[in-house]
C-alpha positions in Angstrom: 11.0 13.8 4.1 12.9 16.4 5.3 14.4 16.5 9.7 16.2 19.5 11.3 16.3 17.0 14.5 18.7 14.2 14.5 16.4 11.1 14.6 17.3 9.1 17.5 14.6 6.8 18.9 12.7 4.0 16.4 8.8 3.7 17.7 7.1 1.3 15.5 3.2 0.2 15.4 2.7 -3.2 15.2 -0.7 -3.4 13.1 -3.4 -0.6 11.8 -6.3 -1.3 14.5 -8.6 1.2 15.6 -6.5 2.4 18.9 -3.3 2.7 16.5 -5.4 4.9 13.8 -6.6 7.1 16.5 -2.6 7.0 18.0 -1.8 8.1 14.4 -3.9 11.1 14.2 -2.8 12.4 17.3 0.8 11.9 17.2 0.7 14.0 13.8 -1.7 16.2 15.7 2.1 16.4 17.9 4.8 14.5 17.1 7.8 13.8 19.1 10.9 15.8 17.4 13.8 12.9 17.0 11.3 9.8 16.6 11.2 8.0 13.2 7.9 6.7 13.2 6.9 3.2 11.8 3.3 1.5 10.9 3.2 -2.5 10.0 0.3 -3.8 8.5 -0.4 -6.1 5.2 -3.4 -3.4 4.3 -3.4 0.3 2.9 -7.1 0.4 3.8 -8.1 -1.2 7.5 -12.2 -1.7 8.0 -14.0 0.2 10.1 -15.6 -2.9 12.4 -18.5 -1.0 13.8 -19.7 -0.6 10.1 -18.8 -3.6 8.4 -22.3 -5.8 8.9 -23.8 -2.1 7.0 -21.5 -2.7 4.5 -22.2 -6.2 3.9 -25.9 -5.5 3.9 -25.4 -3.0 1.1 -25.8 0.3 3.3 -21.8 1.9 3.0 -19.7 1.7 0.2 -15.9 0.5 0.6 -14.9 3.8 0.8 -17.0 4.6 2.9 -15.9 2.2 6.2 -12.0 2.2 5.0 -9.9 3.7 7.4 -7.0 5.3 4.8 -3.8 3.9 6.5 -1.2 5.9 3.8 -3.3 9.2 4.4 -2.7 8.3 7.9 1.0 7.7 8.2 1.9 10.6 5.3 -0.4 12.7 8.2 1.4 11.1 11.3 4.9 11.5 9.4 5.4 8.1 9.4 6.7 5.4 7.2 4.1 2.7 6.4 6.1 -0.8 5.7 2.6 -2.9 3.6 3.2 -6.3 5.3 1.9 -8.8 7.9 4.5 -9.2 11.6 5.4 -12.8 12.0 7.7 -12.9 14.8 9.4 -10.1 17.3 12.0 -10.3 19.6 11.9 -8.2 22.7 15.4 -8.3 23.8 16.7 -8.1 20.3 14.1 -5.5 20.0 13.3 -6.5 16.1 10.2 -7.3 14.2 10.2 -10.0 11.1 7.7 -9.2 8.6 6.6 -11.1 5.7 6.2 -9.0 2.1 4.0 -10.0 -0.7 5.7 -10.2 -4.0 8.3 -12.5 -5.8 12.1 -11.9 -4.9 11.0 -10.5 -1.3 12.1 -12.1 1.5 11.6 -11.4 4.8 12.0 -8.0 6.3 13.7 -7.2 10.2 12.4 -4.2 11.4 14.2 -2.4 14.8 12.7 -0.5 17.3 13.5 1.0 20.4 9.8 0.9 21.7 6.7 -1.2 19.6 3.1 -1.2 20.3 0.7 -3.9 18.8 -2.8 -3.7 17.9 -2.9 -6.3 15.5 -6.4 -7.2 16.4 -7.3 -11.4 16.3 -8.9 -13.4 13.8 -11.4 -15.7 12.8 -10.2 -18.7 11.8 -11.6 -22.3 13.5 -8.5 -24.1 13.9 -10.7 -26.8 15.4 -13.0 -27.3 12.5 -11.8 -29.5 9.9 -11.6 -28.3 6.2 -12.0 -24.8 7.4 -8.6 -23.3 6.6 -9.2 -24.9 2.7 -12.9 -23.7 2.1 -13.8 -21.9 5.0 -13.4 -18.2 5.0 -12.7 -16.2 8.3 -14.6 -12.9 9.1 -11.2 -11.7 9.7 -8.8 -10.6 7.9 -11.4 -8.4 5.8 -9.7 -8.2 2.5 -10.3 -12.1 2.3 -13.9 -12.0 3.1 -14.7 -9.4 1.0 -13.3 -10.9 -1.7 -15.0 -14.1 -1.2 -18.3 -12.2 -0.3 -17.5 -10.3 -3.3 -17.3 -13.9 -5.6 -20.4 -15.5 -3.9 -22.7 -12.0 -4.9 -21.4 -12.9 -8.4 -22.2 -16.5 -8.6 -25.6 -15.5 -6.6 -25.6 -19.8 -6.3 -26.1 -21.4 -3.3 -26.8 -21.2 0.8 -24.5 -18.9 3.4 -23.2 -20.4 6.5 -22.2 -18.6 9.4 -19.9 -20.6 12.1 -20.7 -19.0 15.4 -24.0 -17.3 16.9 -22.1 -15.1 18.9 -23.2 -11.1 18.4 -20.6 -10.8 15.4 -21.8 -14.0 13.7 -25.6 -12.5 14.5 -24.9 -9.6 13.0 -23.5 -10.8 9.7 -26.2 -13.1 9.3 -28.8 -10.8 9.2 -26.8 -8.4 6.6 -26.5 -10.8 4.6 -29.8 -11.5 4.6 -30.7 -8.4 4.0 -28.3 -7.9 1.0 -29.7 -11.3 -0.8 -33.6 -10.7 0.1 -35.3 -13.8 -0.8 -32.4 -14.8 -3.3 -30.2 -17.1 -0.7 -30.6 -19.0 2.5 -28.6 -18.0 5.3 -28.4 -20.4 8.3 -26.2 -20.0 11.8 -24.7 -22.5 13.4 -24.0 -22.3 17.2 -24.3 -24.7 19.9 -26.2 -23.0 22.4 -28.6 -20.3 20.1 -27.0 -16.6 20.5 -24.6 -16.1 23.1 -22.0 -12.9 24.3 -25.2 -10.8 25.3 -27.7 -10.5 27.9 -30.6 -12.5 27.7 -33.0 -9.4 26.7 -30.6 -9.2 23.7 -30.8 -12.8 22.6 -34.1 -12.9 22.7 -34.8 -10.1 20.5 -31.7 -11.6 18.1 -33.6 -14.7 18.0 -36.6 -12.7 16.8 -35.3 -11.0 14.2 -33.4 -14.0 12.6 -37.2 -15.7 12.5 -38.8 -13.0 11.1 -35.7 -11.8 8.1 -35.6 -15.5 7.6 -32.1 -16.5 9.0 -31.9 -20.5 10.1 -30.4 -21.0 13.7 -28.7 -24.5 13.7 -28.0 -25.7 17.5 -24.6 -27.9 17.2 -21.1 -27.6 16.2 -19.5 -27.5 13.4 -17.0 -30.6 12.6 -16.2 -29.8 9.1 -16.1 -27.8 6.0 -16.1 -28.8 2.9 -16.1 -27.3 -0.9 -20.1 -27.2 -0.7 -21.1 -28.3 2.4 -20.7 -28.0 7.1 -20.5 -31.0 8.8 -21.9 -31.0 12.0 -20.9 -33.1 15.2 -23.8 -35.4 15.3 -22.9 -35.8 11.4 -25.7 -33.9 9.9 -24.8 -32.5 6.4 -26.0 -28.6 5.8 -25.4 -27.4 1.9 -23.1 -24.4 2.2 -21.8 -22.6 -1.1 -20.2 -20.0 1.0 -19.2 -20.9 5.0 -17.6 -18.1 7.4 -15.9 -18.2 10.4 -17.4 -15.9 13.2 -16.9 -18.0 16.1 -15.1 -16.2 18.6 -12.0 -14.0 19.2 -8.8 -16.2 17.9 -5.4 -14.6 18.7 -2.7 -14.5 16.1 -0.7 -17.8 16.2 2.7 -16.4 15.9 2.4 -14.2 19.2 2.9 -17.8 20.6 6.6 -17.5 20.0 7.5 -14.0 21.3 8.1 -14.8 24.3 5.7 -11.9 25.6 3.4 -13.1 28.6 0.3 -13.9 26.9 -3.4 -15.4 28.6 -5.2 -17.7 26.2 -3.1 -16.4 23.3 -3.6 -12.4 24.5 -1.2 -10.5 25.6 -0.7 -10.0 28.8 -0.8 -5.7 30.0 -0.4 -3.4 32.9 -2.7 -0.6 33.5 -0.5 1.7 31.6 -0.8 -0.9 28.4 2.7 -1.8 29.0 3.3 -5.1 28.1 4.2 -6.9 31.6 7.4 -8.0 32.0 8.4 -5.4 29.1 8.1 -2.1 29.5 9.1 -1.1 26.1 6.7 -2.8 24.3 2.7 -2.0 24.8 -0.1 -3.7 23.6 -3.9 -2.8 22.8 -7.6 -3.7 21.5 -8.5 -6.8 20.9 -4.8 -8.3 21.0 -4.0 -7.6 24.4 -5.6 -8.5 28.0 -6.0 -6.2 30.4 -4.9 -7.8 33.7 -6.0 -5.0 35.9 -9.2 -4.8 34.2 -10.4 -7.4 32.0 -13.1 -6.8 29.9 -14.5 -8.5 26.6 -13.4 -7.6 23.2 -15.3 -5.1 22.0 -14.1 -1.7 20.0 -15.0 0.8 22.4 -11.9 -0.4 24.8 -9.4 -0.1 21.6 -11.0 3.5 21.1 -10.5 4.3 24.7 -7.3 3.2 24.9 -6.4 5.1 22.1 -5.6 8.1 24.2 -3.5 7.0 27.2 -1.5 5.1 24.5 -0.7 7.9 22.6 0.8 10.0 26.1 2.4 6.7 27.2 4.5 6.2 23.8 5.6 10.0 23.8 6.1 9.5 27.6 8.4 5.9 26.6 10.4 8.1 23.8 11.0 11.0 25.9 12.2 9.2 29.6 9.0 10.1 31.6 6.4 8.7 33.7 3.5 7.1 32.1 -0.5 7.5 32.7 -3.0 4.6 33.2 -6.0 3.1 31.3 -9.2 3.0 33.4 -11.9 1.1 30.9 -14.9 1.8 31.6 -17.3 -1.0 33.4 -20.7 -0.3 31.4 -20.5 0.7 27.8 -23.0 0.5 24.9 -23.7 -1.7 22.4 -25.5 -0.9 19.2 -26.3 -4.2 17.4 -27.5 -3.6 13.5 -30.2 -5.7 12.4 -29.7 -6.4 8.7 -32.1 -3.7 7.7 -31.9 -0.3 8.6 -32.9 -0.9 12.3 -30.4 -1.5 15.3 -31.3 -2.4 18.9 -28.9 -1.1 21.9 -28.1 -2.9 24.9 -25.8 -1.3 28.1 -23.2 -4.1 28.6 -23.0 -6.3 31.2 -26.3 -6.2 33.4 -28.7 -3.1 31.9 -31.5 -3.6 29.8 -31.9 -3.1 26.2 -33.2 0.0 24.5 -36.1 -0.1 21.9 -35.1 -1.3 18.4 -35.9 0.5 15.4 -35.0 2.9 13.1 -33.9 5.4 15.3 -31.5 3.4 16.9 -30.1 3.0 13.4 -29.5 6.5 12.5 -28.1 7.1 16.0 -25.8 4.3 15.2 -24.9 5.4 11.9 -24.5 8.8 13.3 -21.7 7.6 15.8 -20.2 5.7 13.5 -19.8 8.2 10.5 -18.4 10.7 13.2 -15.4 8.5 14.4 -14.7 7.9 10.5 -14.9 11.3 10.3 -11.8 11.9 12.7 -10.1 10.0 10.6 -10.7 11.0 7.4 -11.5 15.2 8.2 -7.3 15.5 8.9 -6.3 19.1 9.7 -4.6 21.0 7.4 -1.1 21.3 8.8 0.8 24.4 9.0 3.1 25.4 6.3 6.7 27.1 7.1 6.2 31.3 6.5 8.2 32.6 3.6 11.7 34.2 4.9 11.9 37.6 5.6 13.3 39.4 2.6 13.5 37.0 0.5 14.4 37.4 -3.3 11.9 37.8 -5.7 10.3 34.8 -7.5 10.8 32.6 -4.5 7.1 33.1 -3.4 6.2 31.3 -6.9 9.0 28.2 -6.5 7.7 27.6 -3.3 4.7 27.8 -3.6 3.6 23.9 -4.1 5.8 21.4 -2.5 8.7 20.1 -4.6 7.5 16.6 -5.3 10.1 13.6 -5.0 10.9 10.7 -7.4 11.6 11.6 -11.0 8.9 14.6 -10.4 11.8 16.4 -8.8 14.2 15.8 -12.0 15.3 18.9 -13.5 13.8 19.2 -17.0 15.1 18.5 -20.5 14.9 21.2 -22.0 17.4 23.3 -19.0 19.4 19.5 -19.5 19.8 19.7 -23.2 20.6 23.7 -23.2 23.4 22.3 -20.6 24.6 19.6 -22.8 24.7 21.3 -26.1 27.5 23.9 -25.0 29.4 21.0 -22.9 33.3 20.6 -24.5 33.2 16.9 -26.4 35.5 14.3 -26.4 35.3 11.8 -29.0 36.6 8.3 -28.1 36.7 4.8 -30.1 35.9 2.9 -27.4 32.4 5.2 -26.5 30.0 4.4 -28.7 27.2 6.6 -27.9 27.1 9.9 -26.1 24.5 12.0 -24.2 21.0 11.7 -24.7 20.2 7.7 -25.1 19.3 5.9 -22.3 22.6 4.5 -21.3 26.4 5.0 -22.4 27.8 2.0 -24.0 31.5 1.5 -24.0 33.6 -1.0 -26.0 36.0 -3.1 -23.7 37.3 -5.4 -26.1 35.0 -7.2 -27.6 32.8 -6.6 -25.2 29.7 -3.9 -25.2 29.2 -2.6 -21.5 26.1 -0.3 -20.5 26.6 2.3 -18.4 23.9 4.4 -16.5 22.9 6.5 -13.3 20.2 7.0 -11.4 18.5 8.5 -7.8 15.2 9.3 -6.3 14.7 12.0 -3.9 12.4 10.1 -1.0 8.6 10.5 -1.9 8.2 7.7 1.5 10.0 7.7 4.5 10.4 3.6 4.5 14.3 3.1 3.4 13.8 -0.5 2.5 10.7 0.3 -0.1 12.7 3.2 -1.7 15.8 0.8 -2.2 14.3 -1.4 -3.8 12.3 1.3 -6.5 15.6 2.9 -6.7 17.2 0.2 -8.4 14.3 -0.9 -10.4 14.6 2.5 -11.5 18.2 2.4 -12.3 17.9 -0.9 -13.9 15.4 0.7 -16.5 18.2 2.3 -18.4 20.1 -1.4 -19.0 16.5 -3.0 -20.1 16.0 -0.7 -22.4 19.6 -1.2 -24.0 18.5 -4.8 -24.4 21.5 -5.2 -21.8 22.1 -7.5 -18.7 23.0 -6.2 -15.7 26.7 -6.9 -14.2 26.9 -4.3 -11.4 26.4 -1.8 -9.1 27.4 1.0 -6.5 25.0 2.3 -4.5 24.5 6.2 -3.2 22.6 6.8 -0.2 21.8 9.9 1.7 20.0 9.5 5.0 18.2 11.5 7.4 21.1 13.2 10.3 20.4 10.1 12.9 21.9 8.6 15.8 24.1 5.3 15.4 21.7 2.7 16.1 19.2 4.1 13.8 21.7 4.6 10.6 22.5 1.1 11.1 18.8 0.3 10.9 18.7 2.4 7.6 21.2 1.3 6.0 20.2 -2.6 6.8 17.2 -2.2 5.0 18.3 -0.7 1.9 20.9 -3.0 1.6 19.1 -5.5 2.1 16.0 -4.6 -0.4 18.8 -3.1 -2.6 20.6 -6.5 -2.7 17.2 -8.7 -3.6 16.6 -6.7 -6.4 19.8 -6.8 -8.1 20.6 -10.6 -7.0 18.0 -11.4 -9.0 19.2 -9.9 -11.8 22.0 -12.1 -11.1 23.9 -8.5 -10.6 26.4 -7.8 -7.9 26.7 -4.6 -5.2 30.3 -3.7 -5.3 29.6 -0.7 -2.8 29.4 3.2 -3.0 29.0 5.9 -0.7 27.0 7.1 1.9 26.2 10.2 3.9 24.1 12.1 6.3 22.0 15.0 4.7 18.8 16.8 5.0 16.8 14.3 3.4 16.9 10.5 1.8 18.4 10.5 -1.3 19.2 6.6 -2.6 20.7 6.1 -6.8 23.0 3.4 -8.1 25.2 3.8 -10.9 24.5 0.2 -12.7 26.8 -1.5 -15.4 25.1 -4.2 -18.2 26.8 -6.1 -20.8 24.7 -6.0 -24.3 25.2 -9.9 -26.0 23.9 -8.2 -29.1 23.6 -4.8 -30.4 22.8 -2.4 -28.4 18.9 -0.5 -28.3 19.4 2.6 -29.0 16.4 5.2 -29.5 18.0 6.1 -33.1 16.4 2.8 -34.8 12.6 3.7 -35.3 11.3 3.5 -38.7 8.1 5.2 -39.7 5.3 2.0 -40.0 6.7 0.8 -36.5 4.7 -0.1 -33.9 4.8 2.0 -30.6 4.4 -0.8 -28.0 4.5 0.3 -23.9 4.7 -1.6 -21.0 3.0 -1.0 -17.8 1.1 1.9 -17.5 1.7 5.7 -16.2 0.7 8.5 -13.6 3.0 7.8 -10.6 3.6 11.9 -10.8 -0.1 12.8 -10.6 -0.5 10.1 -7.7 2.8 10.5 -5.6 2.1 14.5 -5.7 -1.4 13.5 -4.8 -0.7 11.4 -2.4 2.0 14.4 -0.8 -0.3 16.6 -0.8 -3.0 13.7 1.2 -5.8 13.6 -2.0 -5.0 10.6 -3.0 -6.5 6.9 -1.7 -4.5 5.0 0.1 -5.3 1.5 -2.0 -4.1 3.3 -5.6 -0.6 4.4 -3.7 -0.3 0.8 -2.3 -1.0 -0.7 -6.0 1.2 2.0 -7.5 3.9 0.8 -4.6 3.5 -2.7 -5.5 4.4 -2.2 -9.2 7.2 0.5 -9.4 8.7 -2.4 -6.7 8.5 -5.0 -9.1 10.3 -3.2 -11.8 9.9 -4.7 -15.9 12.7 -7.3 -15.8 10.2 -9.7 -16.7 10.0 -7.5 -20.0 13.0 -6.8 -21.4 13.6 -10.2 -22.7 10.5 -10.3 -24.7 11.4 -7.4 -26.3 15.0 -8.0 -27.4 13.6 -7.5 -31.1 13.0 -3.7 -30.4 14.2 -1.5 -33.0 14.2 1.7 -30.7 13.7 1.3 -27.2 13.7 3.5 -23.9 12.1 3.5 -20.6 9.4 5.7 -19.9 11.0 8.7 -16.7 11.0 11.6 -15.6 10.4 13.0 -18.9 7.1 11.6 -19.2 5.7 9.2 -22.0 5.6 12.2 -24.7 8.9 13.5 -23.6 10.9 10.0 -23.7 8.8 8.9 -27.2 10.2 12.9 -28.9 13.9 11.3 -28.2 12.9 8.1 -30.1 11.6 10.8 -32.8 14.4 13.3 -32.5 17.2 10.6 -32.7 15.3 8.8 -35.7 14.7 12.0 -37.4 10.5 10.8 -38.7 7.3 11.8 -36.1 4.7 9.6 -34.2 1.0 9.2 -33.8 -0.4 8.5 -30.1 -3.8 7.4 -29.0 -4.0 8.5 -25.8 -7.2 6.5 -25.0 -5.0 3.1 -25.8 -2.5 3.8 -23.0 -3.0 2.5 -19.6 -3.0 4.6 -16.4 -2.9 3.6 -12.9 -6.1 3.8 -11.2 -6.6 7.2 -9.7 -4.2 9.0 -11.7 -7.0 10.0 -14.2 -9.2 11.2 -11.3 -6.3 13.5 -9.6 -5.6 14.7 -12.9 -9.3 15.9 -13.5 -9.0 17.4 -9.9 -5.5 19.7 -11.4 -3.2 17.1 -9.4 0.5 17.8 -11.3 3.8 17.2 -11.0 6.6 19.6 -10.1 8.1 18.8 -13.8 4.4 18.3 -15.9 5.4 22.2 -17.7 9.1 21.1 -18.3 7.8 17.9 -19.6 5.2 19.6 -22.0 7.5 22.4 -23.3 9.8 20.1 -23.9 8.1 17.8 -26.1 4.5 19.9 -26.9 1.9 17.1 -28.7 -0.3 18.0 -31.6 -4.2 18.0 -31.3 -7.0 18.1 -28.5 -5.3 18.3 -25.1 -7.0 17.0 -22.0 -6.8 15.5 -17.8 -6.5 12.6 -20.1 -3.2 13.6 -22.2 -2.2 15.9 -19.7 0.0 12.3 -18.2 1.5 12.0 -20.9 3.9 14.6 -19.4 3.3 13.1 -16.6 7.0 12.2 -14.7 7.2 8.3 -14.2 9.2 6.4 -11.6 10.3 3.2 -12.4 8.0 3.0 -15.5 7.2 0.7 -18.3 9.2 0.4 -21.4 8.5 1.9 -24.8 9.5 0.4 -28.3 9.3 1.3 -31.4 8.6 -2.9 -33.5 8.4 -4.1 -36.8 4.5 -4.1 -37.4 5.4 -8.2 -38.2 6.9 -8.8 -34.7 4.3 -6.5 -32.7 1.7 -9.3 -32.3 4.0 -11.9 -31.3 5.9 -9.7 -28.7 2.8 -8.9 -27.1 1.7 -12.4 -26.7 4.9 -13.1 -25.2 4.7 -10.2 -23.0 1.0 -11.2 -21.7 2.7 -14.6 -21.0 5.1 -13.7 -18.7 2.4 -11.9 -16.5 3.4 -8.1 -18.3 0.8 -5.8 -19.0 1.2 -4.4 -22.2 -0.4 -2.5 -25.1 -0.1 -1.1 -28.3 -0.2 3.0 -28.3 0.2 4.3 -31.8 3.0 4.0 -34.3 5.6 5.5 -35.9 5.0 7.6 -39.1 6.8 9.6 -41.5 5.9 13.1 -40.2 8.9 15.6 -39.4 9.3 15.6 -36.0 6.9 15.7 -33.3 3.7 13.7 -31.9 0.1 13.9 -32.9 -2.7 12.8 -30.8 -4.5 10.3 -32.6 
């Protein structure tokens, strides 16, 4: 997170293709000093295509053909922005994208120079029915979860739409995958096509002998059960997929780019033409000086002379060109663990069997092997001289979040010599969540908060930030009224502060609009690295939650569930997997407005920190003066966490945290979260045992995950594991 360079150039990636993940390795391989780095795409995990019909047919695991895009970008430096592009500007030189997730709008992302590689897809916009109960070979996520649900059911035939080589190829894993459960059938209207004729012969072949059904005609229309074909014949289909060509993305239709049959139109030197700034590859773009079919092997080539193009459009210089090759090789698997080769366009094919496979498989691991195998980068060398004990402090990175808080016990220490003034109108001092004030006969909630950057998007961390900060006034049982925002970014030209401070405005202002809360301002400055807090003010209707108000008997109810410390110093230091940080994204972003009402009936209440579940439930024992039984098997974690905790993953704060609030009884990778530093987190309470069942069924029905921990008891002080 940190820049010694003033960052003055925006290059953004339009889309996680092969040619951009290859263009990702390098550049962190060599970055470009002064270039804030961007990646777009709706996935944290992008399929390897050459190995897809081996996963289908049961050969690799998920894992095992997932091409980490958060490894990637955290390698790269970049920020990764999780969303699908949906319209760009080239003289305005924005990009809109669209975020999952209620309360988020569209995003406008700048650049100074984009490249897309956003691949095509493959839904029939001719075939009626389709876009209802069809299901497209492309995007991925969407077939494998409806691949996923038909392995379940295990009910009914498979239809494939299209008997080109990718349609083919499916077929015949699926096939595989079912045995002699399902029928599998292809429909295309001339037998196999996009292959020499040796090719589609021996396709043909092996579709007789594995038992796949080739259906000469063309699809008309899909319904829930069934494909309608042309000359109105009616084939049973439980589950139908689209593989019938290459399909461009709709919305490059209104960039304005020069586009051929939807593709976009580039030079030799992948510049789009017409544009210089902007460059194009794989199966998205048209190469006018060469065309050539859409195959993988030209995004993989192009991968190279992309990469010294963009660092030649950053820095002012002249660019290289892109010479595909004529001939290049296909290897087409057959279901089973056999493949047959062809040399595209006019050689013959290569015998098929089993050795073609492992040769195959043997390419195919190695390229996810570039991209998985990252170099260790080099750390900076201690300074000359330096004091001692700074070897040991800097030894592991200083993680980011509330992992970079600094812990309670060097807080309260601070605190307990600090001069007091007492005032009528303060009605609780340090050490609750929040400081309420009197105004009147009003109650207003006061409370602070900032994150040191653990991502290098603005616009994600905004929007964290002031779920974060809105945690304090939930647990209060408050409403929030207001806020000021403070914002450190990155030393930055103009153009790209602007940028910067759009987005977390922006993301900043959804958030707390929909808390029906108003940004007044706040302050902002340049510094070594992003820093983004608001101070927030609530109003309390009734009494305020305090953590004083726990009886022993109560019920310890939590919300959400921890290890963002273990995963975001995981996922720093690249060992964690790229889908658990997107998840773990996804929820911090939402925040737990949608529990605070439902627990308005809280006797003691606080959000769960930086000081870790154990550390924030010792301040509900501390200020309630009785002790507390956990069962650390009841709470939920974030997938992952457990795993990186086995593997001695911690947080910069995990020995604060357990000094601070040490638990009673068998420790393990297990407990070891519950000192785990959250950000954003779920809300603990302390409930009358005759309101816990209640509040949890009204927490499950506003969509909150929730569960009951332990309870309250009437120990002295302290928490036993259960």
């Amino acid at each position: 997170m940190q820049s010694t360079v003033p960052l003055t150039t925006d290059l953004v990636l339009i889309g996680g293709g092969h040619a951009h993940a290859l263009v990702l390795r390098m550049w962190g391989m060599r970055p470009v000093p002064g270039v804030r780095l961007t990646l777009i795409d709706p996935r944290p995990v992008a399929p390897y295509t050459g190995m897809l019909p081996g996963h289908v047919a049961g050969h690799y695991s998920a894992d095992e053909i997932g091409i980490d895009l958060v490894r990637l970008a955290r390698f790269a430096g970049a920020r990764l922005i999780l969303g699908a592009a949906t319209a760009l500007d080239p003289e305005a030189r924005i990009v809109t994208v669209a975020q999952a997730g209620e309360g988020k709008g569209d995003r406008v992302v700048g650049f100074d120079v984009a490249s897309l590689d956003i691949g095509i897809t493959g839904d029939l916009p001719g075939v009626a029915g389709f876009a209802e109960h069809g299901i497209p070979v492309k995007p991925f996520v969407r077939f494998a979860k409806g691949w996923a649900r038909y392995l379940e059911s295990g009910q009914g035939d498979v239809t494939v739409i299209g008997a080109g080589l990718g349609g083919v190829e499916l077929a015949l894993a699926m096939k595989h995958r079912l045995g002699g459960v399902g029928r599998v059938r292809v429909i295309g209207r001339s037998g196999v096509t996009g292959v020499g004729s040796a090719l589609a012969d021996r396709l043909r072949a092996e579709m007789a002998r594995q038992g796949v059904e080739l259906v000469l005609g063309q699809a008309a229309e899909v319904t829930a059960n069934a494909v309608v074909l042309s000359d109105g014949q009616r084939l049973p289909s439980a589950m139908t997929v689209g593989a019938g060509g290459a399909t461009p993305q709709d919305w490059l239709a209104g960039t304005g780019l020069p586009l051929t049959e939807g593709f976009i139109d580039v030079r030799d030197t992948l510049q789009v033409v017409g544009h210089d700034h902007i460059f194009a590859a794989g199966d998205c773009a048209r190469l006018t000086h060469a065309p050539r079919p859409k195959a993988g092997v030209f995004a993989v080539r192009a991968a190279k002379p992309l990469v010294q193009n963009l660092r030649a459009a950053v820095r002012g210089q002249s660019m290289t060109t892109f010479r595909p090759q004529r001939n290049f090789l296909r290897l087409v698997s057959l279901g089973d663990r056999r493949a047959a080769a062809e040399k595209w366009p006019d050689l013959p094919i290569l015998p098929v069997g089993a050795a073609i496979w492992r040769w195959k498989d043997r390419i195919d691991r190695r390229f996810m092997q570039r991209l998985t195998d990252l170099p260790a980068m080099a750390t900076a060398p201690l300074p000359k001289d330096a004091a001692k004990g700074v070897s040991d402090h800097i030894a592991a990175p200083l993680c980011a979040g509330c992992g970079a808080k600094v812990g309670a016990g060097v807080l309260s220490a601070v605190l307990k010599d600090m001069p007091q003034v007492v005032r009528d109108d303060v009605l609780t001092g340090p050490g609750d969540d929040a400081g309420v004030l009197q105004i009147g006969g009003t109650r207003q909630v006061l409370t602070t908060d900032h994150l040191r950057a653990f991502t290098d998007d603005p616009g994600l961390l905004a929007r964290i930030a002031a779920q974060h900060a809105l945690g304090d006034i939930r647990a209060m049982g408050g409403e929030a009224q207001a806020a000021l925002a403070q914002i450190v970014i990155p030393r930055s030209a103009e153009r790209v502060q602007a940028r910067m401070m759009a987005e977390i405005m922006q993301a900043a202002g959804d958030v707390f609009a929909a808390e029906g809360a108003v940004i007044l301002g706040g302050h902002s400055t340049m510094g070594a690295e992003m820093t983004i807090g608001f101070s927030v003010t609530g109003l309390c209707p009734d009494a305020p939650i305090t953590v004083a108000g726990a009886r022993a008997g109560d019920v310890l109810l939590m919300t959400g569930r921890i290890g963002t410390g273990v995963l975001l110093a995981g996922e720093m230091q690249g060992k964690a997997r790229g889908a658990d940080i997107a998840a773990l994204w996804s929820a911090m972003a939402a925040g737990q407005g949608a529990a605070a009402g439902a627990l308005r009936k809280a006797r003691a209440m606080t959000d769960i920190t930086g000081f870790g579940l154990a550390g924030h439930l010792m301040a509900i024992c501390r200020a309630s003066g009785i002790g507390a039984e956990i069962d650390a098997s009841a709470v939920p974690l974030y997938d992952g966490a457990l795993v990186l905790s086995q593997s001695g993953v911690r947080s910069t704060l995990h020995e604060a945290n357990r000094a601070d609030a040490p638990l009673f009884g068998v420790e393990s990778d297990r407990t070891a979260l519950l000192y785990d530093p959250q950000t954003a987190g779920g809300l603990l309470a302390a409930l009358d045992p005759s309101e816990a069942k209640a509040t949890l069924a009204a927490l499950r029905d506003r969509g909150v995950e929730a569960a009951v921990i332990g309870q309250m008891t009437d120990a002295p002080v302290g928490i036993t594991l259960r």
